[in-house]
C-alpha positions in Angstrom: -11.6 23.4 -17.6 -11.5 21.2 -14.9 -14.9 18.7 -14.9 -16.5 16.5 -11.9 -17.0 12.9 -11.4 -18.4 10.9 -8.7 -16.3 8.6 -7.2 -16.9 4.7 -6.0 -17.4 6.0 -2.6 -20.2 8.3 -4.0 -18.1 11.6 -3.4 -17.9 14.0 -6.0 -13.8 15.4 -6.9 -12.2 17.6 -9.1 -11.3 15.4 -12.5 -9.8 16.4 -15.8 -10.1 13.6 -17.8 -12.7 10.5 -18.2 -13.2 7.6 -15.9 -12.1 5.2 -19.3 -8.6 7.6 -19.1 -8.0 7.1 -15.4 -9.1 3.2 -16.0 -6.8 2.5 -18.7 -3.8 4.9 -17.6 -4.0 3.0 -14.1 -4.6 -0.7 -15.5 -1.9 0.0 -18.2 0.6 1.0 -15.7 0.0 -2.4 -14.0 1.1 -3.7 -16.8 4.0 -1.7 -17.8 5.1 -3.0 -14.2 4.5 -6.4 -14.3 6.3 -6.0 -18.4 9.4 -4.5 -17.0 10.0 -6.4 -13.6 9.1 -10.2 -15.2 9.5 -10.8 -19.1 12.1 -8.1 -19.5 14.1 -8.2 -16.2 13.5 -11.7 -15.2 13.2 -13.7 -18.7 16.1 -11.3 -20.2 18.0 -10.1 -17.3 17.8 -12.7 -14.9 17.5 -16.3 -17.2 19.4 -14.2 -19.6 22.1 -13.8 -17.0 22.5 -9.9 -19.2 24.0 -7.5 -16.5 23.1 -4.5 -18.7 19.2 -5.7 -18.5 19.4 -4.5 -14.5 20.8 -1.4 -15.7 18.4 -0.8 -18.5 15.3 -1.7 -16.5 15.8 1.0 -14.0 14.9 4.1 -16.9 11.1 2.6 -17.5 10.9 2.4 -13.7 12.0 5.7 -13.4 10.1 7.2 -16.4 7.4 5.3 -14.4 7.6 7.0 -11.1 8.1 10.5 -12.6 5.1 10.2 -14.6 3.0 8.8 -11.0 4.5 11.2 -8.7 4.8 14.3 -11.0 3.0 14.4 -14.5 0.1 12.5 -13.7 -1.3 14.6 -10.7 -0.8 17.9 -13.0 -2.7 16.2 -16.1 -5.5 14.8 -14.3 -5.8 18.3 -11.7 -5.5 16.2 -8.7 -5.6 18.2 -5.1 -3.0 17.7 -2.7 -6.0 16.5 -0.3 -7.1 13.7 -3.0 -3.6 12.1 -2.8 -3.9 11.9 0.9 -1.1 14.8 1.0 -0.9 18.0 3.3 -1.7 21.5 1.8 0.5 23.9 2.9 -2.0 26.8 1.9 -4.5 25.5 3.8 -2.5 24.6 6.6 -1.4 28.2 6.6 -5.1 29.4 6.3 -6.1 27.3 8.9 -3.6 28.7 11.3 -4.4 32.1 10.9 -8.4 32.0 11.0 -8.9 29.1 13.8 -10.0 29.5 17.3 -6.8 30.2 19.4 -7.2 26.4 21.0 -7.9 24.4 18.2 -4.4 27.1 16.5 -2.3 26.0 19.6 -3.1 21.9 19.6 -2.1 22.8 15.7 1.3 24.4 16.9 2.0 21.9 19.5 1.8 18.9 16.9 3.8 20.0 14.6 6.4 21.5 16.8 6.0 17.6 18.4 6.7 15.8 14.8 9.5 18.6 14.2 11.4 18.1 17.7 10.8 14.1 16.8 12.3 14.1 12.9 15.0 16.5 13.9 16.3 14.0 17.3 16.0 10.9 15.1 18.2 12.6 12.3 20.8 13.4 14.8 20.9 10.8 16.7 19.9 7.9 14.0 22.2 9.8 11.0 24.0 6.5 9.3 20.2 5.3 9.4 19.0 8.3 7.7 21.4 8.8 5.3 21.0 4.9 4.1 17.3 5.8 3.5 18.0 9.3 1.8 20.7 7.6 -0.4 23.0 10.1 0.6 26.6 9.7 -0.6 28.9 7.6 2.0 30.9 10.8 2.8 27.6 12.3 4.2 28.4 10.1 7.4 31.5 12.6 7.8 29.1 15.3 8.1 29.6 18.3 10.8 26.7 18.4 13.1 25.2 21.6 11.7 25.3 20.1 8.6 23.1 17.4 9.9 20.6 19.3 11.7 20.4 21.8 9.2 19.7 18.6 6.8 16.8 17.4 9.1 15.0 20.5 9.7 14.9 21.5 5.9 13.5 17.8 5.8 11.1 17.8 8.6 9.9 21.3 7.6 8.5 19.4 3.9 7.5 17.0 6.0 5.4 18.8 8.3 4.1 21.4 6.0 3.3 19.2 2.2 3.2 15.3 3.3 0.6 15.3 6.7 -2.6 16.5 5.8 -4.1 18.1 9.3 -8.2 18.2 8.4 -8.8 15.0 8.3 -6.5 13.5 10.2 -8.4 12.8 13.5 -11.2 10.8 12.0 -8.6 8.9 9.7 -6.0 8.2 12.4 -8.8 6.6 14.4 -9.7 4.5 11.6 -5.9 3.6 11.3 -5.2 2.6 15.3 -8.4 0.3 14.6 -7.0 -1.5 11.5 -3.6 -1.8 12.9 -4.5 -3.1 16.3 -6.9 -5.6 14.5 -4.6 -6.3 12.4 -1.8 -7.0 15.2 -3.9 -9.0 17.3 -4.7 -11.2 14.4 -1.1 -11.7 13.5 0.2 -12.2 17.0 -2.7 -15.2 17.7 -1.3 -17.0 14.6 2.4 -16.6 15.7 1.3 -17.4 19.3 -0.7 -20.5 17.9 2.4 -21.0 15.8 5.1 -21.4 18.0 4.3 -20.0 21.5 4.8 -16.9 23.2 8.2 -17.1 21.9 7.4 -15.8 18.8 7.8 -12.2 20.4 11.4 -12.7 21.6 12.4 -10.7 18.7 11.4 -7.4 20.0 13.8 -5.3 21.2 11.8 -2.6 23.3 14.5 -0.2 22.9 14.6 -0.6 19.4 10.6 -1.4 18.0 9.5 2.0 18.1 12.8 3.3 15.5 11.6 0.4 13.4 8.1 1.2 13.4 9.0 4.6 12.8 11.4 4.0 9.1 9.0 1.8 8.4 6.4 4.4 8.6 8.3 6.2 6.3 9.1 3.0 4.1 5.3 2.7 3.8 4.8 6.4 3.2 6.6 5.8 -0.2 5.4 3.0 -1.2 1.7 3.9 -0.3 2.3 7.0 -2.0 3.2 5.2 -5.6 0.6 2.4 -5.1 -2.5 3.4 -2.9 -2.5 7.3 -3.6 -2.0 6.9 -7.4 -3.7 3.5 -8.6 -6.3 3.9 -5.4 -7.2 7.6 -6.9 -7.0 6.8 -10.5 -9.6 3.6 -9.6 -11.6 5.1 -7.9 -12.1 8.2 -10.3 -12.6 5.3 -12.9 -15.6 3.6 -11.6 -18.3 4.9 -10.3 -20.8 4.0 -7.0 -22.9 0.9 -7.5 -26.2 -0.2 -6.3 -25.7 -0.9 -2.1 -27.7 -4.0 -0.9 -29.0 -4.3 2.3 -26.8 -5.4 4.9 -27.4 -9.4 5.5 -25.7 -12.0 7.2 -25.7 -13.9 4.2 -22.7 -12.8 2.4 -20.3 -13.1 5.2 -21.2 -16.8 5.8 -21.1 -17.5 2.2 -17.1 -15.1 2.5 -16.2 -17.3 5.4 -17.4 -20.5 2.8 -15.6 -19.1 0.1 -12.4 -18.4 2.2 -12.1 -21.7 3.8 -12.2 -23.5 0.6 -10.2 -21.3 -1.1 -7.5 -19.2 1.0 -6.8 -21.7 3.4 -6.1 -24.2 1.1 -3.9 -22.2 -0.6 -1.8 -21.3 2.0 -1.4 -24.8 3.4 -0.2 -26.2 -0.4 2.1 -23.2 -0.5 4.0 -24.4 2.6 4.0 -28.0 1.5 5.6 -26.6 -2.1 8.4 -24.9 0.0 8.8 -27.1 3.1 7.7 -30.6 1.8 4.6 -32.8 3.3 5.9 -33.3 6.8 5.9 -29.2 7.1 2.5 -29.3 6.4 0.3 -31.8 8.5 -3.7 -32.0 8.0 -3.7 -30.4 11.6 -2.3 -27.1 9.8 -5.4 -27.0 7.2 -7.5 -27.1 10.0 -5.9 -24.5 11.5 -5.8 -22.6 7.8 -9.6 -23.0 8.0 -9.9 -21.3 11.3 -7.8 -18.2 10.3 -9.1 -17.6 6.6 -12.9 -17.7 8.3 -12.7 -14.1 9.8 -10.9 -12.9 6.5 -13.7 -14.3 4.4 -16.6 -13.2 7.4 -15.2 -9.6 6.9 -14.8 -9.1 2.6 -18.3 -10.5 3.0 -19.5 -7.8 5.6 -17.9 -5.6 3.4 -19.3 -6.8 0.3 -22.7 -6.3 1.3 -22.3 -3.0 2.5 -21.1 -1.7 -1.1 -20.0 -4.8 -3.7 -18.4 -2.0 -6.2 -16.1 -0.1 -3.8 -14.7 -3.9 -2.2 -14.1 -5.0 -5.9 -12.4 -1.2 -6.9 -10.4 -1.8 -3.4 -9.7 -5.3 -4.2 -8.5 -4.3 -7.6 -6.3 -1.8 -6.0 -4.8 -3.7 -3.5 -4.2 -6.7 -6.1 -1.7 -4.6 -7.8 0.3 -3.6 -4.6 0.0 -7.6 -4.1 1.7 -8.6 -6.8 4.7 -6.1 -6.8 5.9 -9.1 -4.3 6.1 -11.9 -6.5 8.1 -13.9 -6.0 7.4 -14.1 -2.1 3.3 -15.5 -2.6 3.1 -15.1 1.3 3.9 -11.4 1.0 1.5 -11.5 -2.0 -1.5 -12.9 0.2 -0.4 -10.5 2.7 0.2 -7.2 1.1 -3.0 -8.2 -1.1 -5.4 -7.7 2.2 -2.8 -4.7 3.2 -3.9 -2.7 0.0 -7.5 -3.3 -0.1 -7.7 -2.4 3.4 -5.8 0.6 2.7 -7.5 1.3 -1.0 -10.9 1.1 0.7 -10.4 3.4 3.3 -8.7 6.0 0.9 -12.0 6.2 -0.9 -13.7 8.5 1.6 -12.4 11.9 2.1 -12.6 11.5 5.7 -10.1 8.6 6.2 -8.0 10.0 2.5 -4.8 10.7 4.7 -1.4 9.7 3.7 0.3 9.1 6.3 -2.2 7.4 8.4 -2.0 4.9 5.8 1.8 4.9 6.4 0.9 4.5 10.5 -1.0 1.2 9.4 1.7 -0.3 7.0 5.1 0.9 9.5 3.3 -0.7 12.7 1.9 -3.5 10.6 4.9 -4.3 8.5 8.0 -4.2 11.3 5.8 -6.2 13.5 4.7 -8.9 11.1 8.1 -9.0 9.2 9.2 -9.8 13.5 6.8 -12.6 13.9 7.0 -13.9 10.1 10.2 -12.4 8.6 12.7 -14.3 10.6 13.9 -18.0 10.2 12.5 -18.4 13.7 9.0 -18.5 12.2 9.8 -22.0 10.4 7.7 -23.0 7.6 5.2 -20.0 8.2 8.1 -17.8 7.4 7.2 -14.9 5.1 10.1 -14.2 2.8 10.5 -10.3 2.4 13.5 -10.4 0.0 11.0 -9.6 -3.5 11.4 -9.3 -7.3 13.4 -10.7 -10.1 16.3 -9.9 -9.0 16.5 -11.7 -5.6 14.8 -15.0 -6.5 18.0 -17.8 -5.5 16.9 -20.3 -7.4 15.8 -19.1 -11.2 14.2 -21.4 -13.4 10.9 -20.7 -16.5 8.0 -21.8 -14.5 8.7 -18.8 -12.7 7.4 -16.5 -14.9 3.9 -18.9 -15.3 1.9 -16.6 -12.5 3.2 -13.2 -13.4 2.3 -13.9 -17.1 -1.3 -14.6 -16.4 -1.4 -11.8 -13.9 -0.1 -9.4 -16.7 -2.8 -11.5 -19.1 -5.6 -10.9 -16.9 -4.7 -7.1 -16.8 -4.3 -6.6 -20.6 -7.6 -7.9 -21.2 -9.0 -6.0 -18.1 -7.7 -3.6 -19.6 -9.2 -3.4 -23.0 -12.3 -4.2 -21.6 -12.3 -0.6 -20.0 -11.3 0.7 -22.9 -14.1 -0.6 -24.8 -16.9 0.1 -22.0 -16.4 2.9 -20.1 -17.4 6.0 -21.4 -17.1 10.0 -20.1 -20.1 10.8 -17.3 -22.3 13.1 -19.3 -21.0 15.9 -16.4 -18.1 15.9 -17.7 -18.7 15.7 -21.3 -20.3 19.3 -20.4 -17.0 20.8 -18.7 -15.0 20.1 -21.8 -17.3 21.6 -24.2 -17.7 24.5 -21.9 
């Protein structure tokens, strides 16, 4: 029988197992990952120079994925709605019992996203069939083929991947980040190099690349934020909330000056040399890590246990970038971002996580991603297998990483123990 738990957000969801299983499942996976991509695929594959590594490290990923996408949902009773995934049942329900306006603005947006997936699949198809992994002969499709291909695709789409109930409240929440987000990005390029740094958008082209990257970050939010953000967050319950003071977002913005910023600054004298990397840029380092630190620290004192679950959460979609430690940093304030907000119910939507990563990641990978951006450039080639130069010190920060885990790990193990509501559903 399926048993209740109250997550770090304080909302009560449908659970099967114990916080200590969804802790240690979740933690261990992290591991597993780090495992597979570093000391196996790197230290054997990689240093090893063994081509038959590559091809042997791609079952434990996929016995990974299976088990996140498929087996894990079913053995912990999961809801559709608790990944951050559309219902079609309930869409259904809703359709036939709402008001006729609030049943029409349903119709007209998904007849919208269905006209829009169905154009770009005919009109973008060697695009589309690159990110479906369709065969090369698919590009030798008949049209009918094609749009037959799209609509079975933007009917799944539509109907099991958008959830519609709470996606007014979570969208807003999504346009905030992302504009913030944006804004902050763009002052740093603009600080960087000038007004320049937007010549690479092509105004034609941005919104396609917003768009795949929507559905990039779709997938990827889907492995990372919807399975480690729910099994975390299932895991730990709420903790005490202080009262909101200014105190701990001047002592973030502290903490973030002397730590982020010189971090950031010593990464770009690693890779560039000294001259890359005046005493001017630390200042400058200093100014930009003060907001991040002013806002964990807002945060922080709003609810200390959900930052640190989110913070958790995010770490792990962080690190799946190593070796590129400016896509770490990055993709590190990415997921918390993302694992906070899919705490709540109301902002627990999918692909309005996907909206913040696709408009967030094709812009920033324009401003940062491109040789233009000089020694801020944010490399976005990741993993073992794309590192140019390999060498053993290497595999120095991904070791402690997947040290820090292990022993993160067995301390759950050890600690956390079944709420006694749910040690009353299974003897039921």
């Amino acid at each position: 029988m399926d048993g209740t738990v109250i997550n770090t957000a304080g909302e009560p969801e449908r659970e099967r197992r114990s916080p200590r299983a969804n802790a240690v499942e979740a933690l261990g996976f992290a591991c597993l990952i780090l495992a597979t991509l570093w000391p196996f695929c790197f230290g054997l594959g990689v240093l090893g120079n063994s081509a038959a590594i590559r091809q042997a490290a791609q079952w434990p990923i996929a016995l990974m994925m299976v088990w996140i996408l498929l087996i894990s949902p079913w053995w912990h009773g999961d809801t559709a709605e608790s990944l951050g995934l559309g219902n079609p049942r309930r869409l259904w329900r809703t359709l036939r019992t709402a008001a006729p306006a609030r049943r029409w603005r349903l119709i007209a947006a998904i007849g919208s996203v269905l006209l829009v997936l169905n154009y770009v699949t005919v009109t973008q198809w060697p695009l589309v069939r690159r990110f479906f992994k369709l065969p090369p002969s698919a590009l030798g499709w008949p049209e009918p083929a094609i749009v037959l291909f799209g609509v079975v695709m933007s009917a799944l789409a539509v109907t099991c991947l958008i959830r519609y109930d709470n996606f007014p409240s979570a969208f807003r929440a999504a346009l905030i980040v992302s504009v913030a987000l944006i804004f902050y990005a763009g002052a740093g390029a603009v600080l960087h190099r000038g007004w320049g740094a937007f010549a690479a958008f092509e105004p034609k082209r941005y919104p396609l690349d917003v768009l795949a990257y929507i559905f990039w970050g779709f997938i990827q939010q889907l492995a990372f934020t919807a399975y480690f953000g729910t099994r975390l967050r299932k895991a730990f319950g709420p903790g005490p909330r202080s009262p909101h003071s200014k105190r701990p977002a001047v002592l973030g913005v502290a903490i973030a000056s002397a730590t982020l910023a010189p971090t950031v600054w010593l990464l770009v004298r690693t890779l560039y040399g000294p001259a890359a990397a005046p005493l001017g840029m630390l200042a400058w380092a200093i100014v930009f890590a003060a907001p991040v630190g002013a806002v964990w620290g807002w945060f922080y004192a709003r609810d200390p246990r959900r930052l640190l679950v989110a913070t958790l959460s995010g770490l792990v979609f962080g690190l799946i970038h190593i070796d590129s430690y400016g896509l770490v940093l990055v993709t590190w304030g990415l997921g918390t971002i993302l694992s906070w907000l899919f705490m709540e119910d109301r902002t627990r939507n999918l692909i309005a996580l996907a909206f913040i990563h696709g408009f967030l990641g094709s812009t920033f990978g324009k401003l940062f991603g491109k040789a233009s951006a000089g020694n801020l450039r944010v490399d976005y080639r990741v993993g073992p297998w794309n590192i140019e130069e390999p060498a053993a010190y290497i595999l120095i920060v991904p070791m402690i990483c997947l040290a820090a885990f292990l022993l993160l790990t067995v301390w759950c193990w050890r600690n956390l123990r079944p709420p006694e509501m749910m040690r009353r559903a299974a003897e039921v």
